[in-house]
N, C-alpha and C positions, 0 to 999 in steps of 0.2 A: 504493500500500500504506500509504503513511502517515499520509493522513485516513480510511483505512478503518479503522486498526487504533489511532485514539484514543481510542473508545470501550473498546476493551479495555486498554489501558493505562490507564486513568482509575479501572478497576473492580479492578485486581487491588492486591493486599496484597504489604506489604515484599519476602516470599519470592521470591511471584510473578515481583516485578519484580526479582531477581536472577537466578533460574533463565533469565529473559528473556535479561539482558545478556550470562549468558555463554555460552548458547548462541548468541548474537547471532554473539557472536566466536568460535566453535567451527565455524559453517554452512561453512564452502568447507574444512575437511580433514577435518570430523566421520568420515565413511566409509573415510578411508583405513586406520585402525585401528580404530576400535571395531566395523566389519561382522566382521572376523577374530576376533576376542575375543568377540565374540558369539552367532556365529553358529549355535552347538551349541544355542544355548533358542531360537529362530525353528524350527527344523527339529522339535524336540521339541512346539512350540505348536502346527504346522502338523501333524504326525501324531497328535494327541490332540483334533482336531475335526473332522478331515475336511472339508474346507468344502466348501461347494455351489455351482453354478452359479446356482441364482436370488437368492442370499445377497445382502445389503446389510450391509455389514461398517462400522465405527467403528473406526480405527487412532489411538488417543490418544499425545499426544504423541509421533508418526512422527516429528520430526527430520528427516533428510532421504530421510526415505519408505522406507528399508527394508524396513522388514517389510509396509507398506502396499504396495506393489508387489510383492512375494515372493506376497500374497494372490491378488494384481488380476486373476491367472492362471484362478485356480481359483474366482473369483465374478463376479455380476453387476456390482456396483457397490462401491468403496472409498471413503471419505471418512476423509481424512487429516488428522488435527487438532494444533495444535501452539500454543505460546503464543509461539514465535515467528520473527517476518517472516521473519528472514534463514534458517532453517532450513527454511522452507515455502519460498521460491523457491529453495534448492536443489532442495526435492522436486519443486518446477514442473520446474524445468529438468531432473531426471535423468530423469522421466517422458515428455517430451519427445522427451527425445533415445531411450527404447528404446522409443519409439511404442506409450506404455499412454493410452490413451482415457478409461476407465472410473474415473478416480481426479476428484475435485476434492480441494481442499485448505482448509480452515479455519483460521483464526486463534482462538484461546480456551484460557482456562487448562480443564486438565483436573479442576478441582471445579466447573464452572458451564457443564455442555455445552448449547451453542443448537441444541437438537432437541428436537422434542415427544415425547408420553410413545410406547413401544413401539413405536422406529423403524427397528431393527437386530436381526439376526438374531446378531449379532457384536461383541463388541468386545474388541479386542488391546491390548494395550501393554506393549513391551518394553525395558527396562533401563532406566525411569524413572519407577518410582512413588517410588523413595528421592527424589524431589527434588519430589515435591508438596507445598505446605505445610499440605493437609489431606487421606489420606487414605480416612478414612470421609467428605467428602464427596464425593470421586470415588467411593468404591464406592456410594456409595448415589445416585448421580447416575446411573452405569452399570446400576445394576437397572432406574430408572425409564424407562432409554431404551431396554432391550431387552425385545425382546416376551417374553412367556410362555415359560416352558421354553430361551431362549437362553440364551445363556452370555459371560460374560469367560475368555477366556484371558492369561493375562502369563509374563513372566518376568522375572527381577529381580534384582540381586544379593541377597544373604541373611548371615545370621548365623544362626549354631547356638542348639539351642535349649538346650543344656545345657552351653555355655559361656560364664557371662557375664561374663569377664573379658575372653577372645576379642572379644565382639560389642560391650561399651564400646571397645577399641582401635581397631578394624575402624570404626565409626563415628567414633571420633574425628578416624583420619587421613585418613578421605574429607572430614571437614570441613576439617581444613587443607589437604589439596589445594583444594578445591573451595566454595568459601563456598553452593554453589547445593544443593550436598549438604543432606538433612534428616536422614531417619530410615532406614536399612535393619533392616526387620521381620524377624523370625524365623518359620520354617513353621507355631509355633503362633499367633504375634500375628495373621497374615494369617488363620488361617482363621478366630480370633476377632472379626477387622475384619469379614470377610463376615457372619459369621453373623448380627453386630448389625447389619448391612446390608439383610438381605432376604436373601442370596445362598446357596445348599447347594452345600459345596465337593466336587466329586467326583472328582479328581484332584490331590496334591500329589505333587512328586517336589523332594526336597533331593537338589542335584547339587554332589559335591567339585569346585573347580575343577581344570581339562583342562587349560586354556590357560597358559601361563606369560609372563607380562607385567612388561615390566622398569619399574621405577620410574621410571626416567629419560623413557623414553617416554609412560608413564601422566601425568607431571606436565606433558608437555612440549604433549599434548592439550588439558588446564585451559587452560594460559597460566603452570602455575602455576612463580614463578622468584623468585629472591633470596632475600629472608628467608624466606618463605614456604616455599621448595622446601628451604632447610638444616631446616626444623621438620620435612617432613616426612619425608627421611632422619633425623632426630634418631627417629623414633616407627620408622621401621624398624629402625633400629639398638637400641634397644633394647625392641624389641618381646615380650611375656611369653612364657613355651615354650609356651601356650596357644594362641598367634595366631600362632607358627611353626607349630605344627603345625597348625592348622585351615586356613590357607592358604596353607600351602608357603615360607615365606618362606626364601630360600638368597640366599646371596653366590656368584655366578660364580666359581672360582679363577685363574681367566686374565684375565678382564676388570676384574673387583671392583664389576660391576653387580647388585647386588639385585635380585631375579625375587619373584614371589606369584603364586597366584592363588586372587580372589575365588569363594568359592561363588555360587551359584545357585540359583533357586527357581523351578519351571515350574506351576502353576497353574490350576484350572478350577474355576471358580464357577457356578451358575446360577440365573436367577431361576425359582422354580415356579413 
């Protein structure tokens, strides 16, 4: 894997190569929490395309193949893309062990997919476009590689679109949690991204988060500890009534653990 994967390390930009390192170091517990926390936009992606048996599907930025395996069921073929190693040979390995055939796995940052033009009936990517470091060149990357009339489906964490003291907060402290962290878009930015894309957005759904997720555990996923983790109780602890209320933010009374939870954004785009 690791003269394979020098060419893409040589090609990507700053961002890139951090989103790399910590997912590097997230691959062997990434699923034991974030499959639970998430798993309400997979199930909503999967009933708003119905997918097909002859499908050739692109699962961008799979991680350790979630959702690219949730797919693998219901089509012909999966190609699970990730920008890195260590979270593609979990995918290898979990696909493996539940005897799915039909997947390979790629290495590449999700702005610069290595497929020729109109090659995918499909392409998914869930709970990780906030940490691409450009965006509009994955959605316009994505148009060119699916054929006529297909579609992007995603889901994503989100900020409101008519709070924007909320959605400066909300991206702030995913940045000090998380240095891999970029930008989380709002429902209107996303359909604006597509539009100047190529892409006609035909399904949005802004979902309040369901899940209640305790800070301690959220940070303890990053890696994220010491100074770092007091800054980001500091941004809970005084967080605007704004961004309490847009994302549930409570103090436990018996434990004194801080809960939220992040909105969500389920998504379908198509190229005409």
């Amino acid at each position: 894997m690791e003269n394979e994967s020098q060419p893409v390390q040589n090609a990507m930009n700053d961002a890139q190569r951090t989103a790399r390192a910590q997912f590097d170091r997230q691959a062997e517990q990434y699923n034991q929490r974030w499959a639970s926390w998430t798993d309400e936009t997979l199930k909503k992606m999967q009933a708003i395309v119905q997918p097909q048996k002859d499908w050739r599907v692109l699962d961008v930025a799979t991680g350790t193949g979630y959702t690219a395996l949730a797919f693998a069921e219901f089509v012909g073929e999966v190609v699970g893309l990730d920008i890195s190693p260590g979270m593609l040979a979990q995918a290898a390995k979990r696909a493996a062990e539940q005897g799915v055939a039909n997947i390979t796995w790629q290495e590449s940052p999700a702005e610069s997919l290595p497929f020729p033009d109109e090659s995918f009936d499909l392409v998914t990517v869930r709970i990780a476009p906030h940490h691409f470091s450009d965006v509009s060149a994955f959605l316009h990357e994505t148009r060119r590689v699916l054929k006529p009339g297909a579609a992007l489906v995603l889901g994503d964490t989100t900020v409101p679109d008519d709070a924007e003291e909320a959605a400066t907060w909300q991206n702030a402290v995913e940045k000090a949690r998380d240095a891999s962290h970029v930008h989380n878009l709002s429902p209107s930015e996303w359909r604006e991204a597509c539009q100047s894309a190529g892409l006609t957005v035909t399904h949005c759904d802004y979902l309040p988060g369901a899940i209640p997720v305790e800070v301690s555990a959220w940070m303890e996923t990053s890696g994220c500890a010491g100074d770092a983790a007091n800054v980001v109780r500091e941004f809970f602890a005084n967080a605007p009534e704004s961004a309490q209320r847009e994302f549930r933010i409570q103090i436990d009374p018996e434990t004194g653990e801080t809960h939220f939870s992040w909105a969500r954004i389920v998504l379908q785009a198509v190229r005409p």
